[in-house]
C-alpha positions as CSV (number, residue, x, y, z in Angstrom):
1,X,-24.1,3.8,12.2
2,X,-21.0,5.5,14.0
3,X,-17.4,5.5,11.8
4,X,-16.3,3.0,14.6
5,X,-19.5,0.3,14.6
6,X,-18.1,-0.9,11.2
7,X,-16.3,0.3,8.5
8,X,-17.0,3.7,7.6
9,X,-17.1,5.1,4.2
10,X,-13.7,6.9,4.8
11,X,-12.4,3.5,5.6
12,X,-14.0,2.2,2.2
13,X,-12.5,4.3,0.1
14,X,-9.6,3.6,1.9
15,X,-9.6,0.0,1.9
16,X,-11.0,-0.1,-1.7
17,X,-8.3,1.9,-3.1
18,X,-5.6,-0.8,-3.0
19,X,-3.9,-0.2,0.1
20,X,-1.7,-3.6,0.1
21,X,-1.5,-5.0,4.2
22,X,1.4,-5.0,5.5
23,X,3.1,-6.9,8.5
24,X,1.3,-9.0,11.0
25,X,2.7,-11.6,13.7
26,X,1.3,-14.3,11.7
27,X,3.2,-13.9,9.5
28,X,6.4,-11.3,8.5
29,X,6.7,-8.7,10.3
30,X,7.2,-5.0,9.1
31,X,9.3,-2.3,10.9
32,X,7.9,1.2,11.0
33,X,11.2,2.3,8.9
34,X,9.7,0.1,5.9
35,X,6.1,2.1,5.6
36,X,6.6,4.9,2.5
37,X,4.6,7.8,1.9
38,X,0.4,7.2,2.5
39,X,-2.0,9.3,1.1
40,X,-4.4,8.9,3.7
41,X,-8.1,10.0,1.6
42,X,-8.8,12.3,4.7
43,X,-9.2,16.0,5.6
44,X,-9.6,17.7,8.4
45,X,-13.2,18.1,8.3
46,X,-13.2,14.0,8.3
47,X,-10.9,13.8,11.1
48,X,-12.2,14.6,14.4
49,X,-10.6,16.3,17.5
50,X,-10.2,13.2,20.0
51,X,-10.0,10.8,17.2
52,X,-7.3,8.1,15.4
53,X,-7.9,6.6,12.6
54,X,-6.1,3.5,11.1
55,X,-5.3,3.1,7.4
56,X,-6.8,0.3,5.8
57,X,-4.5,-2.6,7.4
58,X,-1.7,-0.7,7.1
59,X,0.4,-0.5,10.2
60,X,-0.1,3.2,10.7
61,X,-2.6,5.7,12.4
62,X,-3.7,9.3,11.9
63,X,-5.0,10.8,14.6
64,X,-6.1,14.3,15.8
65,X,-6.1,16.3,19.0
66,X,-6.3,19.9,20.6
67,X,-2.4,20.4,19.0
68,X,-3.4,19.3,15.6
69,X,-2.8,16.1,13.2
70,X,-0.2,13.6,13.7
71,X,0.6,10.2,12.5
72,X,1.9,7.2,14.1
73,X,3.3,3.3,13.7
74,X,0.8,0.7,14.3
75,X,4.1,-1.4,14.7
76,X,4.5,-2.8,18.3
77,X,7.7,-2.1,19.5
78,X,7.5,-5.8,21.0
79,X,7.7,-8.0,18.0
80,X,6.6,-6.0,15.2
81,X,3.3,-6.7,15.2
82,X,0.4,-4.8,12.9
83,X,-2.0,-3.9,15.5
84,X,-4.2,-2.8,12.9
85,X,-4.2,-6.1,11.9
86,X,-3.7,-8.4,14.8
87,X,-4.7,-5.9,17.6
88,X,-7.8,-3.9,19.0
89,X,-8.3,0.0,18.2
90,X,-11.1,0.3,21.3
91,X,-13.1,4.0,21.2
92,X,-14.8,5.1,24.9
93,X,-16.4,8.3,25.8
94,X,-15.6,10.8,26.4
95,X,-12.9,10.8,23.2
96,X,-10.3,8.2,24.5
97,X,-8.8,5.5,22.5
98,X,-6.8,2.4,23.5
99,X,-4.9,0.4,21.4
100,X,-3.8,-3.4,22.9
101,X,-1.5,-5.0,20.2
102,X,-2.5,-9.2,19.8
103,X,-5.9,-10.1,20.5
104,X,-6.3,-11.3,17.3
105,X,-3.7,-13.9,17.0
106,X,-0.5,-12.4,18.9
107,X,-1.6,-12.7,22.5
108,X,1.1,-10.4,23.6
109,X,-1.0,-7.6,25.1
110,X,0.7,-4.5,25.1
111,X,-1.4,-1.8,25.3
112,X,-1.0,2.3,24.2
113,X,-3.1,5.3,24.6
114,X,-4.3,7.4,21.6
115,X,-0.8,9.4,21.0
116,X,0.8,5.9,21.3
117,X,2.7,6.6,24.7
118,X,2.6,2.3,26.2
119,X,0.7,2.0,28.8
120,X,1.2,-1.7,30.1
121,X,2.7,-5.2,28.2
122,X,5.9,-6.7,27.1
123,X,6.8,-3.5,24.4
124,X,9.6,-2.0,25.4
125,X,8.6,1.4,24.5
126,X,6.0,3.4,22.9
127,X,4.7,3.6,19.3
128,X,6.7,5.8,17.3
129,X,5.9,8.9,15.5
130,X,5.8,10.1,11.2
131,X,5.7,13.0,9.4
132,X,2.3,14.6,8.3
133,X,1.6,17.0,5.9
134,X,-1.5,18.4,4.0
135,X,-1.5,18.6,-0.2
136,X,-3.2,21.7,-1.7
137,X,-6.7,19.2,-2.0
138,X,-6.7,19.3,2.4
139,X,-5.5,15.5,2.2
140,X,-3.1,14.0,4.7
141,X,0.1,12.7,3.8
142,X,1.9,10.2,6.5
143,X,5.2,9.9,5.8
144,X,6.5,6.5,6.9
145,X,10.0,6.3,8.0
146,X,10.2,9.7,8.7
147,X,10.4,10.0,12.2
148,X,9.3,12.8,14.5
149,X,8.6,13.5,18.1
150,X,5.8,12.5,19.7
151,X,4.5,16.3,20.4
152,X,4.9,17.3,17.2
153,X,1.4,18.1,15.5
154,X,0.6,19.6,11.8
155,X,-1.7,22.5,13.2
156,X,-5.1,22.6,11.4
């Protein structure tokens, strides 16, 4: 079983750890300036060049590439929708990932590629972009509400 045929046991821990879910179109929405500090349970030898991973039902991301570790909103810009919640997180090879905000109960459609630049829908923009830093342990800290350009990267 591949990390993205079900739930991994990353996302377990995650997800088992109390992570509370927050904002989905069904019902209240959450800004990306309401999501606090996550400790994410990863490292870098968990996160994969090429890869983003979602946290829990939380509307944010962590995600990895040739510049490093960064972290981003799971917020659409259109009408504050969780994608982790209400959208698709779809994984092709070679490494690309698409995100499509409300095919789960939305219907909205935008979509985003893995660094959350849009790509096509309503959203009038593109996802935006937290803080990331490593504790002494090698985990990943997001840190919600603080906002950063989308090249910046924590190099690993």
């Amino acid at each position: 079983m591949s990390d993205h045929d079900g739930v991994s046991r990353r996302r377990f821990l995650v997800l088992s750890s109390g992570v509370a879910a927050l904002g989905a179109c069904s019902n209240s929405p959450v800004g990306p300036e309401a999501v606090g500090d996550v400790m994410t349970g990863m490292t870098a030898a968990m996160l994969q060049q090429g890869s983003l991973e979602p946290i829990g039902t939380m509307p944010v991301a962590i995600g990895r590439d040739a510049a490093g570790v960064y972290a981003m909103t799971l917020t659409c810009p259109h009408q504050g929708c969780n994608i982790a919640q209400t959208g698709t997180i779809a994984y092709a090879a070679p490494p690309a990932v698409s995100l499509t905000c409300g095919t789960r109960g939305c219907g909205h459609g935008s979509t985003f590629d893995a660094t959350g630049n849009k790509l096509g829908g309503p959203a009038p923009g593109s996802l935006q972009h937290f803080a990331v830093s490593q504790e002494a342990n090698g985990v990943f800290v997001i840190h919600g509400g603080t906002f950063v350009d989308a090249s910046k990267r924590l190099a690993v």
